[in-house]
ZAMARGU-4260 file (C-alpha; in steps of 0.2 Angstrom, whole numbers, plus 5000, padded with zeros to 4 digits):
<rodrens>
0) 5200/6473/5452 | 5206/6458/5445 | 5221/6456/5435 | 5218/6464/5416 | 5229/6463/5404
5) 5230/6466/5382 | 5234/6450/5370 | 5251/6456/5369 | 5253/6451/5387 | 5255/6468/5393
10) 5246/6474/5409 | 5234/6488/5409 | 5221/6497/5421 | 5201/6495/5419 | 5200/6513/5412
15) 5211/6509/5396 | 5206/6511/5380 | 5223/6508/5370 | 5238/6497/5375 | 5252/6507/5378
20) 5264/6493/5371 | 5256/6486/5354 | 5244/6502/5351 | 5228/6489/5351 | 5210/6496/5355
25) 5206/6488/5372 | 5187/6487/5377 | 5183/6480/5392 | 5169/6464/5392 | 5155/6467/5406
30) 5150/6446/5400 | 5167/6439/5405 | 5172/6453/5416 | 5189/6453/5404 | 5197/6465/5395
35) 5195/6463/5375 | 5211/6467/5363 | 5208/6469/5344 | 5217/6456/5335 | 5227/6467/5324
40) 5230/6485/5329 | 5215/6494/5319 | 5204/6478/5316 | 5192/6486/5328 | 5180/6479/5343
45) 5161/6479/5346 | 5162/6496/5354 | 5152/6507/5365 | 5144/6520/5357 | 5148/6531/5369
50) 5166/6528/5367 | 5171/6543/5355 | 5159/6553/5368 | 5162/6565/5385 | 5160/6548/5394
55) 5174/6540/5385 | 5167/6524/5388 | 5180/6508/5386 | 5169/6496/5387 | 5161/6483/5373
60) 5141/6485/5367 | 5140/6469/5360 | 5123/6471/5352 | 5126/6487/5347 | 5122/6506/5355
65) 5130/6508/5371 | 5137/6496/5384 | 5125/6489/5397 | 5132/6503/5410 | 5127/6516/5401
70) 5112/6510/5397 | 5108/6512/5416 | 5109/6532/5413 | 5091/6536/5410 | 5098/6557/5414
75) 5112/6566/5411 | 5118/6584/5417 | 5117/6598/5400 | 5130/6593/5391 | 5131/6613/5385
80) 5141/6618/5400 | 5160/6611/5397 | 5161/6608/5416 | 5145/6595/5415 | 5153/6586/5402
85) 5168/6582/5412 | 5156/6577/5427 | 5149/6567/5416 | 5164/6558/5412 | 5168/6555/5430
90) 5150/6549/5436 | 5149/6536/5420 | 5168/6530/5427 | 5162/6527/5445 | 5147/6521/5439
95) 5156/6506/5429 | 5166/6503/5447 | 5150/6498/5453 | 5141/6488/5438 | 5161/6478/5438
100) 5156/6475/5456 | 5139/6470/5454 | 5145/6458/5440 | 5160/6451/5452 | 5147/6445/5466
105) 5136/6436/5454 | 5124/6448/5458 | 5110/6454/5445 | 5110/6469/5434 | 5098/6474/5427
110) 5094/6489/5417 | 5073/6489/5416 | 5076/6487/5439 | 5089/6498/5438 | 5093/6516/5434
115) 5101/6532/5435 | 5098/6551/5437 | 5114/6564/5437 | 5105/6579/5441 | 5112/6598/5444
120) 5104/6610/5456 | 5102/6629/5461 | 5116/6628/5471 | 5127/6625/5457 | 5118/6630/5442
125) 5104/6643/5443 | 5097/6639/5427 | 5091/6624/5432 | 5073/6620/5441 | 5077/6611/5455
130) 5083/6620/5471 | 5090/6604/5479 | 5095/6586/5471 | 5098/6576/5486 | 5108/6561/5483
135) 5097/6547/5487 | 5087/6530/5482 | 5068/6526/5476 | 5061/6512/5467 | 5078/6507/5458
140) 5082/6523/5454 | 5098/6530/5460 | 5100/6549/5459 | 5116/6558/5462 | 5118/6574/5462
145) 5132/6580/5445 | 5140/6593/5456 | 5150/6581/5469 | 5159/6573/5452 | 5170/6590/5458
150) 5182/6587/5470 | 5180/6605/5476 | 5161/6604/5477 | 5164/6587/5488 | 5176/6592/5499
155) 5167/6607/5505 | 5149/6594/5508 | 5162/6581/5518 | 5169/6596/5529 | 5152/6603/5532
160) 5144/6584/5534 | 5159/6581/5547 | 5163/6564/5538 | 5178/6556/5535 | 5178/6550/5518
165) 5167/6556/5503 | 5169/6547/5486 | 5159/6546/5469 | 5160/6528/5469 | 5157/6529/5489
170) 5142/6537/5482 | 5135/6521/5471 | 5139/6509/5481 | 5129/6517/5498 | 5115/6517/5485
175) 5115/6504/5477 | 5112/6493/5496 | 5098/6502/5495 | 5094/6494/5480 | 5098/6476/5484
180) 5092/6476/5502 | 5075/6468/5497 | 5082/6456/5484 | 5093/6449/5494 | 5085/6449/5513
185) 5070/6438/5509 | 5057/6433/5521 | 5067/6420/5528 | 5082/6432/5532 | 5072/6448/5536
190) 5073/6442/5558 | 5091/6442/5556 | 5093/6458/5548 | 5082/6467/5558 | 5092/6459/5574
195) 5107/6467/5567 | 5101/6483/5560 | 5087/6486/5565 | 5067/6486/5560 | 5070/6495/5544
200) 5050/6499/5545 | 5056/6513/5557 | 5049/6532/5551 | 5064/6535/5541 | 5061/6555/5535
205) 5061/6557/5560 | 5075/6545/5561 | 5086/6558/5547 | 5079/6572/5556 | 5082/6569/5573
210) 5099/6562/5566 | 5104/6579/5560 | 5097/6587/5572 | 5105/6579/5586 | 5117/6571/5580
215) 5124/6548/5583 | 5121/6542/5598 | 5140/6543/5610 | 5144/6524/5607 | 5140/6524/5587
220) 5160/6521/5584 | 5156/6503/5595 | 5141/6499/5585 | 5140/6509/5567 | 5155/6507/5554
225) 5151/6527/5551 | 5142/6542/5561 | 5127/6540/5548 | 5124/6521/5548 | 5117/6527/5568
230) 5102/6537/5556 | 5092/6523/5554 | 5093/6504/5550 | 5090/6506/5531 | 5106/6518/5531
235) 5117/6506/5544 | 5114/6493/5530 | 5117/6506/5515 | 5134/6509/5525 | 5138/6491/5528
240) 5134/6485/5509 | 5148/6499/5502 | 5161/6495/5515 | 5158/6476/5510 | 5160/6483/5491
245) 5174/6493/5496 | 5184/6477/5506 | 5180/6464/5493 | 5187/6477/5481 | 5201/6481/5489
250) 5205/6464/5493 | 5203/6459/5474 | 5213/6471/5468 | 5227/6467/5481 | 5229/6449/5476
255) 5231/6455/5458 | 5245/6464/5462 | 5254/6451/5472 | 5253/6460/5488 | 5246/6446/5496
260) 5240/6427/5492 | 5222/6423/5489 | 5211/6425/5503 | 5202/6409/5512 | 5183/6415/5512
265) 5182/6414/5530 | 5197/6427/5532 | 5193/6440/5522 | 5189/6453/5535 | 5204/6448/5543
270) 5214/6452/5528 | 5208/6466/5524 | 5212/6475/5543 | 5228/6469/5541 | 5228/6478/5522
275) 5219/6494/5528 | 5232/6496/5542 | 5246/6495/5528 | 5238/6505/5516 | 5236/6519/5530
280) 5254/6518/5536 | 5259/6519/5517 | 5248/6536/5513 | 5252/6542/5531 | 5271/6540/5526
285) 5267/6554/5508 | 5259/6565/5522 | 5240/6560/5516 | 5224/6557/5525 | 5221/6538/5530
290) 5215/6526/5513 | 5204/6520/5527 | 5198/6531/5539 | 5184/6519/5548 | 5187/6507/5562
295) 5179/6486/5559 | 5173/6483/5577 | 5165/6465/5581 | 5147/6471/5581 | 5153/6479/5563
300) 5158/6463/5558 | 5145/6453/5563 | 5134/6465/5550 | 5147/6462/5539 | 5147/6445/5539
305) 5131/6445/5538 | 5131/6455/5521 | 5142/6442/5515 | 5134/6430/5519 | 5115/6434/5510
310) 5129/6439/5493 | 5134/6419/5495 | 5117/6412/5497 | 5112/6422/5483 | 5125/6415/5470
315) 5119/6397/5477 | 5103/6399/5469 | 5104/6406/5454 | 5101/6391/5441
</rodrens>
């Protein structure tokens, strides 16, 4: 995250909605990727209209309504049950982590291409209809399921899944490479993707099967950033395009603190092992689980570099 700040000067995080040193609304601009101070304390901004709702919303709706991220949200759990209205809250908030990412790699964001479903099951809910809401991707549509905006929920699916990191924003951005595989590997790129992924033609519904069923491959750790990515080629590039989401994030958010000097655009996966391996050795010192459990090895990075690469090629030709 880059560096946000209030008129007055003082600093504050993406999720503020009031300056803790001059008490002005803050509203954070999805245009200019900056966050908006009223002028004088109580002189008001341009406002999301879900703002003074369960999402709390901080960001601005320039034309009115609500802001372009929720806009995305075409379902929402029943908001008659307390507990849905905080996971609403939660999935809204990693939700505009992803849409400030999008935004931040000149990439497009469009709500009519795509849109998203927050769903409960039986599992959770008996009341509802659907025995299972798997999280997942078709046709621009991103469906999570409301239940893992509970950390109880989600830890007991990443100890049963065996994985070693399960997020909300982790979530969204495994999805939303889904999403941007075919606007971003074109004809002229698809040899090169499918020499480094895979033919993503492959039966996917046999390939997650036979995944679950027996399990990655013995050398996945060499060639896969995560046991999944082995699955199939579409979810090696899924898991590819969130760990790029997650390093430029990281990295971002690093310089703004002044933790390390801008980073040359040929060094950036350089940089960041060096951060992850901090960031580890800091959490392991509070006696936590790694920030950054997974391991970059060359055959990741090529893929890596690879996603990078189609992000950059897509900002140089846009008009």
């Amino acid at each position: 995250m880059r560096p946000l700040s209030c008129r007055c000067g003082q600093a504050v995080y993406f999720d503020n909605h009031r300056c803790g040193h001059c008490g002005r609304a803050l509203a954070f601009d999805a245009r200019t990727l900056s966050m908006m101070s009223e002028e004088t304390p109580g002189s008001g901004l341009a406002f999301c209209g879900n703002r003074g709702r369960d999402p709390h919303c901080n960001w601005l709706a320039p034309d009115g309504g609500v802001c372009v991220s929720c806009s995305m949200s075409r379902v929402i759990p029943a908001l008659s049950k307390a507990v849905n209205r905080r996971r609403w809250r939660r999935l809204e908030y990693a939700k505009r982590r992803l849409i400030y990412d999008l935004l931040n790699l000149g990439l497009p964001v469009d709500p009519d291409r795509l849109e998203f479903v927050f769903k409960e099951d039986r599992r959770t809910n008996p009341d509802v209809s659907e025995d299972h809401v798997a999280i997942g991707h078709r046709d621009g549509v991103i469906t999570i399921n409301a239940a893992e905006a509970d950390e109880v929920y989600r830890e007991e699916m990443r100890q049963a899944m065996n994985e070693p990191y399960r997020t909300l924003l982790g979530h969204f951005r495994h999805e939303s490479g889904h999403h941007y595989f075919d606007q971003l590997v074109d004809d002229d790129m698809r040899a090169q993707a499918r020499a480094l992924f895979g033919d993503e033609r492959a039966d996917y519904d046999a390939a997650i099967q036979r995944h679950y069923d027996r399990g990655p491959p013995r050398d996945w750790q060499q060639r896969y950033i995560s046991a999944y990515a082995s699955a199939h080629p579409m979810e090696d590039w899924a898991e590819c395009w969130a760990h790029y989401l997650h390093i430029q994030a990281a990295l971002e958010s690093a310089v703004a603190m002044g933790w390390q000097p801008p980073v040359p655009s040929g060094d950036w996966r350089e940089s960041f092992v060096t951060l992850a391996i901090g960031l580890n050795e800091l959490v392991r010192s509070l006696g936590l689980p790694d920030a950054y459990p997974f391991v970059i090895t060359p055959e990741v990075g090529r893929k890596l570099d690879f996603v990078d690469a189609l992000v950059r090629r897509f900002r140089t030709r846009q008009p």
